[in-house]
VOSEMI-735181 format. One record per residue (C-alpha): residue number from 1; chain; x, y, z. Coordinates in steps of 0.1 Angstrom, whole numbers, padded with zeros to 4 digits, always signed. Example, Ala and Ser with C-alpha at 12.3 -4.5 7.8 and 13.67 -1.06 7.14 Angstrom:
BEGIN
+-----+---+-------+-------+-------+
!   k ! c !  east ! north !    up !
+-----+---+-------+-------+-------+
!   1 ! A ! +0123 ! -0045 ! +0078 !
!   2 ! A ! +0137 ! -0011 ! +0071 !
+-----+---+-------+-------+-------+
***
This chain:
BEGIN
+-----+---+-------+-------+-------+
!   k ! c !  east ! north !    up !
+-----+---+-------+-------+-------+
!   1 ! A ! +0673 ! +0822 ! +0866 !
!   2 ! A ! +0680 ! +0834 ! +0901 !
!   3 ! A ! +0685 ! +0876 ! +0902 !
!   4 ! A ! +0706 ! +0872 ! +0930 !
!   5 ! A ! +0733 ! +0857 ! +0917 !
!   6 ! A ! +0763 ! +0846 ! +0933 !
!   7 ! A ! +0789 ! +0859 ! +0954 !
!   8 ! A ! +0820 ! +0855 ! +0941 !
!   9 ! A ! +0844 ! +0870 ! +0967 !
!  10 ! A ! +0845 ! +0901 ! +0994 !
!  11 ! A ! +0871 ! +0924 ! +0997 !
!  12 ! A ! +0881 ! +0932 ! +1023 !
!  13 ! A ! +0868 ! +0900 ! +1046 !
!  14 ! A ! +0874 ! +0921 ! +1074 !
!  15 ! A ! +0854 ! +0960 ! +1082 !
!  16 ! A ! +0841 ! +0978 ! +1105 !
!  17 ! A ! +0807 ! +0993 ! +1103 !
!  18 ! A ! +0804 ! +1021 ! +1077 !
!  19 ! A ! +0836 ! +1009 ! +1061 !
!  20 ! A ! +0828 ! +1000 ! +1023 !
!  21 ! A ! +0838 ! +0964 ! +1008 !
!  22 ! A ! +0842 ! +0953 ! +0976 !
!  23 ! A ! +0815 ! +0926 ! +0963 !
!  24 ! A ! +0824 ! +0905 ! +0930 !
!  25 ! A ! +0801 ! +0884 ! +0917 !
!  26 ! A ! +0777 ! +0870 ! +0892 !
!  27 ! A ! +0745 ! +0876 ! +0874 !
!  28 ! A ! +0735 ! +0900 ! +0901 !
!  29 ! A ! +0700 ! +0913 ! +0883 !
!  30 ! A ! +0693 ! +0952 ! +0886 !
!  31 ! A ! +0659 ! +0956 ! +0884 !
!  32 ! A ! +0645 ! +0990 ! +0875 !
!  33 ! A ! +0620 ! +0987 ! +0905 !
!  34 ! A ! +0653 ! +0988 ! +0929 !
!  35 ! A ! +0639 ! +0954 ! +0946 !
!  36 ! A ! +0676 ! +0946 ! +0955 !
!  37 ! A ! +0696 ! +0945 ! +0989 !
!  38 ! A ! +0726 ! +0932 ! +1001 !
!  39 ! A ! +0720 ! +0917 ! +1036 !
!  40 ! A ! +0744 ! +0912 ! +1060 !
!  41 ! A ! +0729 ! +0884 ! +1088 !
!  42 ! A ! +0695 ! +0905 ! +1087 !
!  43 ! A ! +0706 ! +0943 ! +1085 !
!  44 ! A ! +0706 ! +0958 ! +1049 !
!  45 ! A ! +0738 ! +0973 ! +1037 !
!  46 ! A ! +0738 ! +1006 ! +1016 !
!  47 ! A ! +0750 ! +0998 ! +0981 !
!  48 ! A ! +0767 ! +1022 ! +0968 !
!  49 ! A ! +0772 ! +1013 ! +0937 !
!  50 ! A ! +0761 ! +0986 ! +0913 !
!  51 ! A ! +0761 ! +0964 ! +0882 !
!  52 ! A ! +0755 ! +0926 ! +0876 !
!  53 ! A ! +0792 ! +0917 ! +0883 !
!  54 ! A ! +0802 ! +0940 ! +0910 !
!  55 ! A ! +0787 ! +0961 ! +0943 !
!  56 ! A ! +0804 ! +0981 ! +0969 !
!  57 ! A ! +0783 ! +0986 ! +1002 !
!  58 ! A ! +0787 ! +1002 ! +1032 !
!  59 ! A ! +0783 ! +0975 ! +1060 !
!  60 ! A ! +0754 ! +0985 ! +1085 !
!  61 ! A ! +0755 ! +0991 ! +1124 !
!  62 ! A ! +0737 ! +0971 ! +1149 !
!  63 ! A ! +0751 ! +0939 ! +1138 !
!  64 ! A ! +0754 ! +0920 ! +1169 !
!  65 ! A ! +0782 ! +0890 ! +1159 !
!  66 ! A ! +0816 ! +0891 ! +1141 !
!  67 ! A ! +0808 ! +0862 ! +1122 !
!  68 ! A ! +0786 ! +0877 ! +1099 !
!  69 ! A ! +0767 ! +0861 ! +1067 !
!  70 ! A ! +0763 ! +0882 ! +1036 !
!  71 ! A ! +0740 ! +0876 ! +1009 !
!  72 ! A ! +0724 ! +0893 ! +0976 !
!  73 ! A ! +0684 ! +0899 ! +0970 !
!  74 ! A ! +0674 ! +0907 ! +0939 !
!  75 ! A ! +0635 ! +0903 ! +0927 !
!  76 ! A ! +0628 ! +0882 ! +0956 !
!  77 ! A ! +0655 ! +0855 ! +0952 !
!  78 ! A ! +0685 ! +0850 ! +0975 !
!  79 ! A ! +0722 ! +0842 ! +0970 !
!  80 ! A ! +0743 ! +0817 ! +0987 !
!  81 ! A ! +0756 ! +0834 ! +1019 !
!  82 ! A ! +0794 ! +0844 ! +1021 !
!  83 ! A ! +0809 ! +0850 ! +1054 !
!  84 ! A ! +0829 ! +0877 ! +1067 !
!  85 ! A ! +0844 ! +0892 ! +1099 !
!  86 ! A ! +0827 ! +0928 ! +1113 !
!  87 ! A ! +0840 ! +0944 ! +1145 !
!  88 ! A ! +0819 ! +0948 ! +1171 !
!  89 ! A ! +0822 ! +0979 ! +1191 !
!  90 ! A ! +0840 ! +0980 ! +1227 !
!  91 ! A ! +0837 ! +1017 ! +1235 !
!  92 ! A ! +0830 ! +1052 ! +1220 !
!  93 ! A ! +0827 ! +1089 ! +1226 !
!  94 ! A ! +0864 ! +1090 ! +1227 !
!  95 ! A ! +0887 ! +1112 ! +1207 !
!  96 ! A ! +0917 ! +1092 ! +1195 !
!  97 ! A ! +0945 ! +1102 ! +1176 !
!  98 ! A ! +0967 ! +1073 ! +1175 !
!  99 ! A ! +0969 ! +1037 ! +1183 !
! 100 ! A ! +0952 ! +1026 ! +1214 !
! 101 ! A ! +0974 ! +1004 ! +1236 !
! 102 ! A ! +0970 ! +0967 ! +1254 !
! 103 ! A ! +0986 ! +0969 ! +1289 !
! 104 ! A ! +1013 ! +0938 ! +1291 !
! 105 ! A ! +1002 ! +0930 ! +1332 !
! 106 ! A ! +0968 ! +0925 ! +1325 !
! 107 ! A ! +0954 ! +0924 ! +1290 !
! 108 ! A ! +0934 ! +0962 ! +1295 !
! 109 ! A ! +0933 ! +0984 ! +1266 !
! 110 ! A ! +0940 ! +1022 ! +1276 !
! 111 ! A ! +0920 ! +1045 ! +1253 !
! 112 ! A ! +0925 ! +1085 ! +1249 !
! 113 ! A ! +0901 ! +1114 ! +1248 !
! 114 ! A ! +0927 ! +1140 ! +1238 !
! 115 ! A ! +0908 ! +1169 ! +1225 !
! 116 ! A ! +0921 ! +1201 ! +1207 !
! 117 ! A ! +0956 ! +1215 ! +1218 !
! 118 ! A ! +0957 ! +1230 ! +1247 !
! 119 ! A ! +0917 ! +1219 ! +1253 !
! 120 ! A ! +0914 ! +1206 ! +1289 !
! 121 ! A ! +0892 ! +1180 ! +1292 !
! 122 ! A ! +0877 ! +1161 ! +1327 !
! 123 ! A ! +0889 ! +1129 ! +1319 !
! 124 ! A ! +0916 ! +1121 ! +1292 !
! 125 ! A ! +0926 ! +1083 ! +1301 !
! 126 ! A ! +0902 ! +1050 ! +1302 !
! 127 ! A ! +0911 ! +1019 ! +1308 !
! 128 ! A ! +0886 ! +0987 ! +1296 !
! 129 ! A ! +0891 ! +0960 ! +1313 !
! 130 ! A ! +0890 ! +0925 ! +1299 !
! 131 ! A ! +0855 ! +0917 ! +1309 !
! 132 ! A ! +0845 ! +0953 ! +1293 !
! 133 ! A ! +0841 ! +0974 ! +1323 !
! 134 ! A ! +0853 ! +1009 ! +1316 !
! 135 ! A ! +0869 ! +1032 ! +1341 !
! 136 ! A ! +0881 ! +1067 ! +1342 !
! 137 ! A ! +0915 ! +1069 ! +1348 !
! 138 ! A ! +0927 ! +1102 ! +1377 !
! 139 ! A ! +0955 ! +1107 ! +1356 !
! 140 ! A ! +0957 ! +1141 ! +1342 !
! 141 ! A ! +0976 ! +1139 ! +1307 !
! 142 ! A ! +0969 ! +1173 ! +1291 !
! 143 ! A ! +0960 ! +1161 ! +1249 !
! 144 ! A ! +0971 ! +1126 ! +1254 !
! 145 ! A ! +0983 ! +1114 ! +1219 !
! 146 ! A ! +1002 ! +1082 ! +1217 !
! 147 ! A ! +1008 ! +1054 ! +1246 !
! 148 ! A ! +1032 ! +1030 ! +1252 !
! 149 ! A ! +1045 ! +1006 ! +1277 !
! 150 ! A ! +1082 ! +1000 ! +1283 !
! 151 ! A ! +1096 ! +0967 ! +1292 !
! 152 ! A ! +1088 ! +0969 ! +1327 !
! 153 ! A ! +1054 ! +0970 ! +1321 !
! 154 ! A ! +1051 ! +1013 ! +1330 !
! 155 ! A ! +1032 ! +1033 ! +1309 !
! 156 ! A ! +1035 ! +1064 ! +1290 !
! 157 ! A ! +1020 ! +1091 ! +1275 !
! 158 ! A ! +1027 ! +1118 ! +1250 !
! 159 ! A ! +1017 ! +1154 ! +1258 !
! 160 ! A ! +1015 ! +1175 ! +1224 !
! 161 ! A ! +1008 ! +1205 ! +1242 !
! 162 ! A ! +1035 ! +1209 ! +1262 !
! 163 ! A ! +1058 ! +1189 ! +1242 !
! 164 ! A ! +1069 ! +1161 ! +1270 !
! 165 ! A ! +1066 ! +1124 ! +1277 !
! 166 ! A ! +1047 ! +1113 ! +1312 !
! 167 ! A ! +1050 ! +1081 ! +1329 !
! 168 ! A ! +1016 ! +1071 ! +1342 !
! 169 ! A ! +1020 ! +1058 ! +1382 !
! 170 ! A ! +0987 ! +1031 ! +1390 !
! 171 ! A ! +0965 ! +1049 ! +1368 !
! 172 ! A ! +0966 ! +1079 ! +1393 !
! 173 ! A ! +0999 ! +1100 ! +1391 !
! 174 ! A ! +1017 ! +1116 ! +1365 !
! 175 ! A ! +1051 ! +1122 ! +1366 !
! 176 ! A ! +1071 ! +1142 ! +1336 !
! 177 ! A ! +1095 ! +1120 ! +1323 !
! 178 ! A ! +1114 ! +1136 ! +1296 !
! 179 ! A ! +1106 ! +1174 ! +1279 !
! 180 ! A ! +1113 ! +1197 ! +1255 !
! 181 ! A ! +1106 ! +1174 ! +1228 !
! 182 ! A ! +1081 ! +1198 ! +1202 !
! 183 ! A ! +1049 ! +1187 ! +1195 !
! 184 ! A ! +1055 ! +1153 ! +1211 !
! 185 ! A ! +1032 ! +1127 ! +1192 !
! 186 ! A ! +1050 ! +1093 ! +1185 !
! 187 ! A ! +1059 ! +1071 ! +1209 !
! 188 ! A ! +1078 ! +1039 ! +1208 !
! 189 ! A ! +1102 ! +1014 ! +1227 !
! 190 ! A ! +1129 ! +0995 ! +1206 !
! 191 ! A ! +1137 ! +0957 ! +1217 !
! 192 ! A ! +1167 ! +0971 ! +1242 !
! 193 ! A ! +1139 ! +0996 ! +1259 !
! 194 ! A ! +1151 ! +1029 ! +1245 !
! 195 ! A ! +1120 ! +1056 ! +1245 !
! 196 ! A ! +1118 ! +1067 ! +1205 !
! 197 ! A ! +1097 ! +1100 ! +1206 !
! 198 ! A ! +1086 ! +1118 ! +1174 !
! 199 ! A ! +1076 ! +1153 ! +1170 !
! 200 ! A ! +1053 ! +1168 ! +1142 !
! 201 ! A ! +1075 ! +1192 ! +1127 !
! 202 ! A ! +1102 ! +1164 ! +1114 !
! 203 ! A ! +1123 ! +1152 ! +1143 !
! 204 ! A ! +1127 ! +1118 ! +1159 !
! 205 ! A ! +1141 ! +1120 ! +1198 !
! 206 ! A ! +1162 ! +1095 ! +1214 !
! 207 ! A ! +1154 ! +1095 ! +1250 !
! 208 ! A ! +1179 ! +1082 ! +1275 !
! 209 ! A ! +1167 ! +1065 ! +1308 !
! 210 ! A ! +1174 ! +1098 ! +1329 !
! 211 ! A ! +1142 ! +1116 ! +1299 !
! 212 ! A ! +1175 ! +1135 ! +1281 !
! 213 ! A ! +1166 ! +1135 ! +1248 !
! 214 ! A ! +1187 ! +1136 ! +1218 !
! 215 ! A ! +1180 ! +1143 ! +1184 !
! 216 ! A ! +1179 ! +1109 ! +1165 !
! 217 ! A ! +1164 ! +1113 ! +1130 !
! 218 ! A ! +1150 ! +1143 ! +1112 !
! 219 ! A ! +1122 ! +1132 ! +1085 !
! 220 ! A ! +1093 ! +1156 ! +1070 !
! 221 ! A ! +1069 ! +1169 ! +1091 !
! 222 ! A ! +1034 ! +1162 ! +1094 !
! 223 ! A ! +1000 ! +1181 ! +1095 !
! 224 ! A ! +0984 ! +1156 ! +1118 !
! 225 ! A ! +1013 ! +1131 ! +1140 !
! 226 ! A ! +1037 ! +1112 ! +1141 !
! 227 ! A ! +1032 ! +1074 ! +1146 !
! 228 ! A ! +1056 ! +1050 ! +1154 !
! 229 ! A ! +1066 ! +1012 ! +1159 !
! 230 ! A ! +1094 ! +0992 ! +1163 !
! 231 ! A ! +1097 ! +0963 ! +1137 !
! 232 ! A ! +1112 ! +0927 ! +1142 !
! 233 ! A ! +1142 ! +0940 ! +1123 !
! 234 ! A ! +1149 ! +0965 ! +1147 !
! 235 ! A ! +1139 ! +0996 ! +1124 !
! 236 ! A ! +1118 ! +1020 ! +1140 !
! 237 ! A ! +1088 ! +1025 ! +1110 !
! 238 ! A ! +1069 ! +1062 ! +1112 !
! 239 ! A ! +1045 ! +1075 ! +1092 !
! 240 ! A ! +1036 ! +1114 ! +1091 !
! 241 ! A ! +1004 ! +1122 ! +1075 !
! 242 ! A ! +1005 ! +1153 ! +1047 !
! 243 ! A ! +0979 ! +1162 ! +1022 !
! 244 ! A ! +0990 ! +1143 ! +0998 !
! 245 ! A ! +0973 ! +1106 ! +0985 !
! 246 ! A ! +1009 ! +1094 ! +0980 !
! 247 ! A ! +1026 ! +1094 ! +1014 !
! 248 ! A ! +1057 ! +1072 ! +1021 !
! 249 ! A ! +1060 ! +1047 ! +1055 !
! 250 ! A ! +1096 ! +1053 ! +1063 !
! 251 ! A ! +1120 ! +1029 ! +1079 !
! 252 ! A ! +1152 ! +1040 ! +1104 !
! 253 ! A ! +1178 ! +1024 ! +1109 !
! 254 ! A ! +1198 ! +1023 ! +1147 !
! 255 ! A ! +1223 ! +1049 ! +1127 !
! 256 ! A ! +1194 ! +1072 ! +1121 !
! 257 ! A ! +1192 ! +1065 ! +1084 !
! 258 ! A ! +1157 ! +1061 ! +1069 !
! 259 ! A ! +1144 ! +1046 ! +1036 !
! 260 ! A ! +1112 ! +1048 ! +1024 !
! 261 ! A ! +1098 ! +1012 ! +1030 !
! 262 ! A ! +1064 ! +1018 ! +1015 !
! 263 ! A ! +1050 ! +1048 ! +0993 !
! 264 ! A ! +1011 ! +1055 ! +0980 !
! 265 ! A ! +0992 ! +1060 ! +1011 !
! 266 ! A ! +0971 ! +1083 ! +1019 !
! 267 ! A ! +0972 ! +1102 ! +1051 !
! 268 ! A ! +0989 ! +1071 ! +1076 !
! 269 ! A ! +0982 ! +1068 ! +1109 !
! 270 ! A ! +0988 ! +1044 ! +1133 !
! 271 ! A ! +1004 ! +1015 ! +1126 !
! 272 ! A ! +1016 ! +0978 ! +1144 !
! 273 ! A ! +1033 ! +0950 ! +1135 !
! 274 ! A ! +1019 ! +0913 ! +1139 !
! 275 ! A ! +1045 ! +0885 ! +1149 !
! 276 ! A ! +1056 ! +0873 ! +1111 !
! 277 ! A ! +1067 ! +0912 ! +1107 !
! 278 ! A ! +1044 ! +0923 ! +1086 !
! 279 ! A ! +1030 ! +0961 ! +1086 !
! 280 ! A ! +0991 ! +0972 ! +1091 !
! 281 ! A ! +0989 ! +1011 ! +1085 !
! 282 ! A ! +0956 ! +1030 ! +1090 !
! 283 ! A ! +0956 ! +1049 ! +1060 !
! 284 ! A ! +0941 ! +1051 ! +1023 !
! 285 ! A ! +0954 ! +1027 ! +0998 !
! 286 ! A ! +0937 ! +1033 ! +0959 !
! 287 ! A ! +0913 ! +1053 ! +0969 !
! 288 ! A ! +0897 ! +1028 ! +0998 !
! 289 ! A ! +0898 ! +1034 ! +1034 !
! 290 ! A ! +0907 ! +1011 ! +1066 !
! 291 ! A ! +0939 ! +0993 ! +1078 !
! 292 ! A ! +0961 ! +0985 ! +1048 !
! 293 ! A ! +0982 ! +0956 ! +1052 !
! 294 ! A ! +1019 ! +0956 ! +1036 !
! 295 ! A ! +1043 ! +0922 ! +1032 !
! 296 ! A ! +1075 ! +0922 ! +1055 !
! 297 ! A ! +1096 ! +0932 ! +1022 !
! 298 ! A ! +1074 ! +0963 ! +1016 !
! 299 ! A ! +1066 ! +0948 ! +0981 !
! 300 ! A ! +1028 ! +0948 ! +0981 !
! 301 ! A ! +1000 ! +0958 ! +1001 !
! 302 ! A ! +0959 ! +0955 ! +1001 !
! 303 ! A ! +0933 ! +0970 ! +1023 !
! 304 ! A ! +0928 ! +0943 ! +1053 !
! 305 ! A ! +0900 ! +0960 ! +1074 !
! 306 ! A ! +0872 ! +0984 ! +1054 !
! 307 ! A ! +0867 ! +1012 ! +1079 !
! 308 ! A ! +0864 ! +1045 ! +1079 !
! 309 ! A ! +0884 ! +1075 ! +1099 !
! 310 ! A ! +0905 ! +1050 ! +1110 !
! 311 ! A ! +0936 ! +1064 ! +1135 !
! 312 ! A ! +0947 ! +1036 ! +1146 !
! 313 ! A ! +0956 ! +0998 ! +1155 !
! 314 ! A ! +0966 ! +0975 ! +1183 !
! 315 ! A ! +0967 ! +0936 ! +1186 !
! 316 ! A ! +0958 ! +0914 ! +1217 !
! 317 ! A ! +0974 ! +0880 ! +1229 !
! 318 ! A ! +0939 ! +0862 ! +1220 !
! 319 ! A ! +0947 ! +0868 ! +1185 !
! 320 ! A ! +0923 ! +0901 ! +1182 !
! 321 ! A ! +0930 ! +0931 ! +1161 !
! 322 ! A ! +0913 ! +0962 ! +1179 !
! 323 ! A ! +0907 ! +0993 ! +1154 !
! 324 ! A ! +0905 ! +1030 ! +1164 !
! 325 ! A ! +0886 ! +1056 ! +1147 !
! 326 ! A ! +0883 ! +1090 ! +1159 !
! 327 ! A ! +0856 ! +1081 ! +1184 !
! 328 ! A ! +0856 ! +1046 ! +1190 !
! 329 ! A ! +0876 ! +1011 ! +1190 !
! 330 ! A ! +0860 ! +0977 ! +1175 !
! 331 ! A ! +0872 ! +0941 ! +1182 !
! 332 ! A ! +0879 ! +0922 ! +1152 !
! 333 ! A ! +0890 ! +0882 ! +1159 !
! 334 ! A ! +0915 ! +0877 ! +1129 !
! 335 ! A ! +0938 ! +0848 ! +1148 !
! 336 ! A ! +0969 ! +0878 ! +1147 !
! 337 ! A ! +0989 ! +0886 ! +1169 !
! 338 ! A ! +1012 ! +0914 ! +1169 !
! 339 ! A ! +1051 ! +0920 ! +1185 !
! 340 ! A ! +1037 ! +0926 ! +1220 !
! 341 ! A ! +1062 ! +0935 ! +1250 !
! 342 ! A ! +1059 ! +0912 ! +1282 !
! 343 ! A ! +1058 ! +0934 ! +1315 !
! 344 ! A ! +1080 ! +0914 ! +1342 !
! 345 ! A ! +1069 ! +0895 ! +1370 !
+-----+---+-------+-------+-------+
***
């Protein structure tokens, strides 16, 4: 009989290293001498737990391809190999606290260092270029939080600090948009180009083109941020992280009216929309860690990416998915894309 046994499934397909998956399968022998492993290409995963019909394993660093094979050892023999897709790390020493952001003109992704409020850092704004290269940016965004890009293709920033929105001028100069806004966190466009800006403690801003906000929606307030995004319904979705495992997504309406569209998450972040309108949420679903995906009717959801300290999400054009954690973003090729905006010409 072959210890190893055979894989059966993985869940989730997708992670990031350290996030923990899910391995059924059958006949997997546990020997008392621990001569057992769970390989992924050629690195050794740490299972965490065990029995002959299931595993979960942390899946190592230092794997150098997305495409990864995954196979059980046991007493010398070997499994059949089951793929699966691990990001691959694009930058770290960061400190995010919401989605990163693609830039519409030219495909860059725009990464934060924001710090502690009221902490001034150096440099609090990268920008990685397609081909990897990694720049500071001059501008000067005291605890950047979220970032977005309007129709036109400009960019802005959220300052929690000082409780205003910047637009960012060619990477160089900032100029205050809109202020007064609280502990400015969320940050989102709707499909006519209306800045959406949400504040910790509970309230949702409406910001007109001349930066005079208004106050749009009050929800609950958050220990951590708000996070925002525009579905392809029109409903601006937010999440505010509490203490509790059973937090709600909401959903508001162009009245100001919000449902709860999905509850039993623990601690949301981030989240994005791909182009069929379904919801990935950084958050905690039953217990398990990563980006939780929900259905476009808010009826079900199951982790997507294993990952852990995830604050965020973004998509690319080439079909990528691109995961924040507090200190770093991966690149994961799922073949999604997400509701991206096109700058003009």
């Amino acid at each position: 009989m072959n210890k190893a046994g055979e894989i059966i499934s993985i869940s989730p397909k997708c992670a990031i290293p350290n996030g923990e998956i899910v391995i059924d399968c059958a006949d997997f022998q546990i020997d008392e001498a621990g001569d057992r492993a769970v390989y992924f290409d050629d690195i050794a995963g740490r299972i965490l737990a065990a029995s002959s019909r299931r595993l979960i394993v942390s899946v190592p660093e230092g794997l150098t391809s997305t495409d990864v094979s995954v196979r059980l050892e046991s007493g010398g023999d070997r499994s059949a190999p089951v793929s699966m897709t691990v990001g691959t790390k694009l930058v770290d020493e960061m400190h995010i606290v919401a989605n990163p952001a693609v830039d519409p003109k030219d495909d860059a992704l725009i990464v934060t260092r924001s710090g502690s409020r009221g902490q001034q850092l150096p440099v609090t704004l990268f920008r990685l270029d397609s081909d990897g290269f990694i720049s500071d940016m001059a501008a000067d965004v005291l605890n950047p939080t979220s970032v977005a890009f309007d129709a036109k293709g400009d960019m802005f920033v959220t300052n929690r600090a000082d409780g205003e929105v910047c637009r960012v001028v060619r990477d160089e100069e900032i100029v205050t948009f809109s202020t007064g806004l609280g502990t400015a966190t969320g940050l989102a466009f709707d499909q006519a180009g209306t800045m959406y800006v949400g504040d910790r403690a509970g309230t949702i801003y409406r910001v007109s083109d001349f930066g005079n906000p208004e106050v749009f929606a009050t929800l609950e307030s958050s220990v951590a941020a708000y996070h925002m995004a525009f579905g392809i319904d029109g409903r601006l979705y937010v999440t505010a992280p509490g203490l509790s495992s059973f937090d709600a997504v909401y959903a508001v309406d162009s009245s100001g009216f919000e449902t709860k569209y999905f509850r039993g998450l623990g601690r949301p972040q981030g989240l994005a929309f791909d182009e069929h309108g379904d919801l990935y949420v950084a958050a905690c679903l039953g217990g398990r860690r990563g980006i939780v995906k929900i259905t476009e009717a808010g009826e079900s959801a199951e982790v997507f990416v294993a990952g852990n300290n995830v604050v965020g999400l973004c998509f690319t054009r080439k079909g990528e998915m691109l995961v924040a954690t507090n200190l770093a973003v991966y690149r994961l090729p799922v073949g999604i894309r997400g509701t991206l905006l096109k700058a003009e010409k």
